[in-house]
C-alpha positions as CSV (number, residue, x, y, z in Angstrom):
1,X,0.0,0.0,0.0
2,X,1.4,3.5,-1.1
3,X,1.1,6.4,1.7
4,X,-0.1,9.4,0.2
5,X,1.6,13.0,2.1
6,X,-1.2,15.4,2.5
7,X,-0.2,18.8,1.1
8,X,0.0,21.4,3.3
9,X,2.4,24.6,3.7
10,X,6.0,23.2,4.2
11,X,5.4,20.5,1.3
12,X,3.6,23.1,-0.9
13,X,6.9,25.6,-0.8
14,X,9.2,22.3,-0.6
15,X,7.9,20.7,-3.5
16,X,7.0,23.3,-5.9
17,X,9.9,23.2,-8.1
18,X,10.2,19.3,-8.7
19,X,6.6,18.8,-8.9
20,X,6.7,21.2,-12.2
21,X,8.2,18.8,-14.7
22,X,5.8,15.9,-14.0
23,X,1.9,17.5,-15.2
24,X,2.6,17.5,-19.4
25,X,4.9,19.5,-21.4
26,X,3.8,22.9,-21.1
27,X,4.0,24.6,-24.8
28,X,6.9,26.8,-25.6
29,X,6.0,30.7,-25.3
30,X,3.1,31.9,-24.2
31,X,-1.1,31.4,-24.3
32,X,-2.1,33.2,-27.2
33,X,0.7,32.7,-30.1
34,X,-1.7,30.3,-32.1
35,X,-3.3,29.0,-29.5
36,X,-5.7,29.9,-26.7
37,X,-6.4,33.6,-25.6
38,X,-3.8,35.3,-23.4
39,X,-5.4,34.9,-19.8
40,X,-3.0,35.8,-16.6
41,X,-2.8,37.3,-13.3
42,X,-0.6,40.4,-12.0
43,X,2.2,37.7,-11.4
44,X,1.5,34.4,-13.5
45,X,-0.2,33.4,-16.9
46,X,-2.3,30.5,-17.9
47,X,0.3,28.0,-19.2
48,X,-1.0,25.6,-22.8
49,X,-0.1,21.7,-21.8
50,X,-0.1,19.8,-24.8
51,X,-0.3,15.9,-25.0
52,X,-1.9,15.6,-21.7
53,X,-3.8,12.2,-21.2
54,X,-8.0,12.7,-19.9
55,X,-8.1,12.5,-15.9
56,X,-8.3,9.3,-14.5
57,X,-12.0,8.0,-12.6
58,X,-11.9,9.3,-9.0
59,X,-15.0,8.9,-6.1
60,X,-14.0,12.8,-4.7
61,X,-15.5,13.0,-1.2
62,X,-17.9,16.3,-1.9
63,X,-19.3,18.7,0.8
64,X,-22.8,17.9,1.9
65,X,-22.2,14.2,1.0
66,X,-21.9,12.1,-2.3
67,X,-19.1,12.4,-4.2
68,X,-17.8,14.2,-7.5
69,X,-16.1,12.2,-10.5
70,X,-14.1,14.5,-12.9
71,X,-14.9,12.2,-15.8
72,X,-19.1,12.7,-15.4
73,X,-18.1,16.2,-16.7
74,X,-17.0,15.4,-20.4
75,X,-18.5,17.1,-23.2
76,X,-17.9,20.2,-20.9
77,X,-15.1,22.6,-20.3
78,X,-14.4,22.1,-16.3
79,X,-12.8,24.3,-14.0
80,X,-11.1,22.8,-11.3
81,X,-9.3,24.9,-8.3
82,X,-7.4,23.1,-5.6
83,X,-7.4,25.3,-2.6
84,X,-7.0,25.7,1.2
85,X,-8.8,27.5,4.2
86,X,-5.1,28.5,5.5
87,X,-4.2,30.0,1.9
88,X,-5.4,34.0,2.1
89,X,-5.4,34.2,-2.0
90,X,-7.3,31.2,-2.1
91,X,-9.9,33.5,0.3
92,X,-9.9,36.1,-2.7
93,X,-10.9,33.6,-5.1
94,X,-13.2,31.9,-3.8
95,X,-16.1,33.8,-4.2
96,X,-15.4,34.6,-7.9
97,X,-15.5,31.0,-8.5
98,X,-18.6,31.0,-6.7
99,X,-20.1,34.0,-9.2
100,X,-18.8,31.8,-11.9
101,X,-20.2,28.8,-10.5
102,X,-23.8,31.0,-9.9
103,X,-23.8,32.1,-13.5
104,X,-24.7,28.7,-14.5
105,X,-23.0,28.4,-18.2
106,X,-24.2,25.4,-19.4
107,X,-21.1,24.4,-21.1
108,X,-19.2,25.0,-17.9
109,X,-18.7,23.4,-14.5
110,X,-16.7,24.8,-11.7
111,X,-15.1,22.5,-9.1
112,X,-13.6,23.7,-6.0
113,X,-11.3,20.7,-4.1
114,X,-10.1,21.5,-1.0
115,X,-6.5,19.9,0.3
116,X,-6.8,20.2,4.3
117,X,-5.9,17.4,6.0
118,X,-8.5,18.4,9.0
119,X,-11.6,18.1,6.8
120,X,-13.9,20.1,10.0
121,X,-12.2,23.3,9.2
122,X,-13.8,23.3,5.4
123,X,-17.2,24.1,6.0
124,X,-17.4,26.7,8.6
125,X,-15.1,28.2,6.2
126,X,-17.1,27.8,3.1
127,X,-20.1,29.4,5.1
128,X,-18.0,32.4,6.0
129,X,-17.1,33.0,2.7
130,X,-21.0,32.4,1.7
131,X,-20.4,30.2,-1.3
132,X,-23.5,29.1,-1.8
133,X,-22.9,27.6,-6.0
134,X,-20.1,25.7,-6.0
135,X,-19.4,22.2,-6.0
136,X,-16.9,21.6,-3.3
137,X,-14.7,18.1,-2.7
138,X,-12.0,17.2,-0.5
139,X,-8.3,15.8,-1.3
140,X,-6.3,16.0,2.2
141,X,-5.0,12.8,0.8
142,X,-3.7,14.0,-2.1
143,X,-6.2,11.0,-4.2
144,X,-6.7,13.6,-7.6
145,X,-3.6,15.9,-6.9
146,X,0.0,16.0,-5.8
147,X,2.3,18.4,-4.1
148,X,5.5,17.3,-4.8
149,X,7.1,15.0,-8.3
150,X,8.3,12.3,-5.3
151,X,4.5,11.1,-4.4
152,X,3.8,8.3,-6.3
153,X,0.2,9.6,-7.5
154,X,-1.5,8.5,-10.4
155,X,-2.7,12.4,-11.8
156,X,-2.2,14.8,-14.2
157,X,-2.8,17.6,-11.5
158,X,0.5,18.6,-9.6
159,X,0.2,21.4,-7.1
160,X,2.5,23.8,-8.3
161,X,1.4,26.6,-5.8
162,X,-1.7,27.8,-4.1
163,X,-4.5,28.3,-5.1
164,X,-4.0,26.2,-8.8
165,X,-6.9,26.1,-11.5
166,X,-6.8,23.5,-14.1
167,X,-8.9,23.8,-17.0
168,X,-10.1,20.8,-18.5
169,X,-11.4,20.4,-22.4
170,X,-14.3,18.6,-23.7
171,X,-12.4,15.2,-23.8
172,X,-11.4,15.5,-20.0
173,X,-8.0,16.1,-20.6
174,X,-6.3,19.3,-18.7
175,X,-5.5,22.1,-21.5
176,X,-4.0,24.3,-18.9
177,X,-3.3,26.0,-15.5
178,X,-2.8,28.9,-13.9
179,X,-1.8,29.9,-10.4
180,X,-2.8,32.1,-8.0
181,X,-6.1,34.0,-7.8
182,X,-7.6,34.9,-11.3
183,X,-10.6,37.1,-12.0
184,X,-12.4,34.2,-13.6
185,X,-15.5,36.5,-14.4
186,X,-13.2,38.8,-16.5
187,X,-13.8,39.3,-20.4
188,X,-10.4,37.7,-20.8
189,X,-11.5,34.7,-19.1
190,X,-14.4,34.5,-20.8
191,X,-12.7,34.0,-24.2
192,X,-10.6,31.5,-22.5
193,X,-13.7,29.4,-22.2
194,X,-15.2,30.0,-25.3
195,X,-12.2,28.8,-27.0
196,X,-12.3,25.3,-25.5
197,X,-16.0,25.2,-25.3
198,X,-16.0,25.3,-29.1
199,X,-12.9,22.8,-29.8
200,X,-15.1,20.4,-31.2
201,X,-16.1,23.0,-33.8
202,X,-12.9,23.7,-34.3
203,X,-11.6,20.1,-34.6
């Protein structure tokens, strides 16, 4: 049996810099040069992967009970955050993730996965943040994401930093990432979805 770590500060700042070769082979230069829209923060941009594989089935724990499989979501562009209640950026984000979730695109689902190990801290903080949209799960575990290239986890999600979005295309597989809070109701963003809501057109 293989011990999972679960992420948390020390590993997150420890394990950054391996953990970056192991997602896909991010495209050379950046989003926009013949591919998808330029979308980026103050401090980072959303980064093309090419050749990634579709996420693997996963039973994510969800808050509120049940659970959330990735895969359910094909035929959809997905958003998927991994945040933590002891991360103050991911506190900015959050609620723009809940707006996003709120706006109810149908070719778009947002996914918020939390990576506490203490799993009781999660919703008193969800409720002081008054997300009321979003689909919340839990990875203390690290089961659908990593925080360092050492853990042997089967996932095309590595935790480069926090809070991380992925962005997955119709087929499942992830088409990108970006880190740090993003204003994912921008115009910018907006475009960013459009382009991968209409691959298929495009293919």
């Amino acid at each position: 049996m293989t011990s999972h770590r679960s992420p948390n500060r020390r590993m997150f700042f420890a394990g950054v810099a391996g953990a970056a070769a192991s997602l896909a082979m991010p495209s050379p230069g950046c989003a926009g040069s013949g591919g998808p829209p330029p979308f980026a923060t103050a401090r980072h941009q959303f980064t093309e992967v090419r050749g990634a594989r579709p996420v693997p089935p996963a039973q994510i724990p969800r808050l509120g009970g049940g659970v959330l499989d990735l895969t359910s979501f094909r035929g959809k562009v997905v958003l998927v955050n991994f945040w933590a209640t002891w991360c103050p950026a991911c506190r900015t984000e959050l609620p723009i993730l809940d707006q996003l979730a709120g706006n109810r695109r149908a070719d778009l689902a947002v996914i918020a996965i939390a990576t506490d190990r203490d799993r009781s801290v999660v919703a008193p903080f969800v409720k002081q943040l008054k997300l009321r949209h979003l689909a919340i799960g839990f990875d203390p575990g690290g089961l659908v994401a990593r925080a360092g290239a050492s853990d042997a986890v089967d996932t095309p999600f590595a935790l480069y930093g926090m809070p991380i979005s992925f962005l997955l295309g119709l087929q499942g597989q992830v088409e990108g990432y970006i880190t740090g809070e993003a204003d994912w109701l921008s115009i910018e963003a907006r475009r960013l979805f459009d382009y991968y809501a209409g691959a298929s057109a495009k293919g």
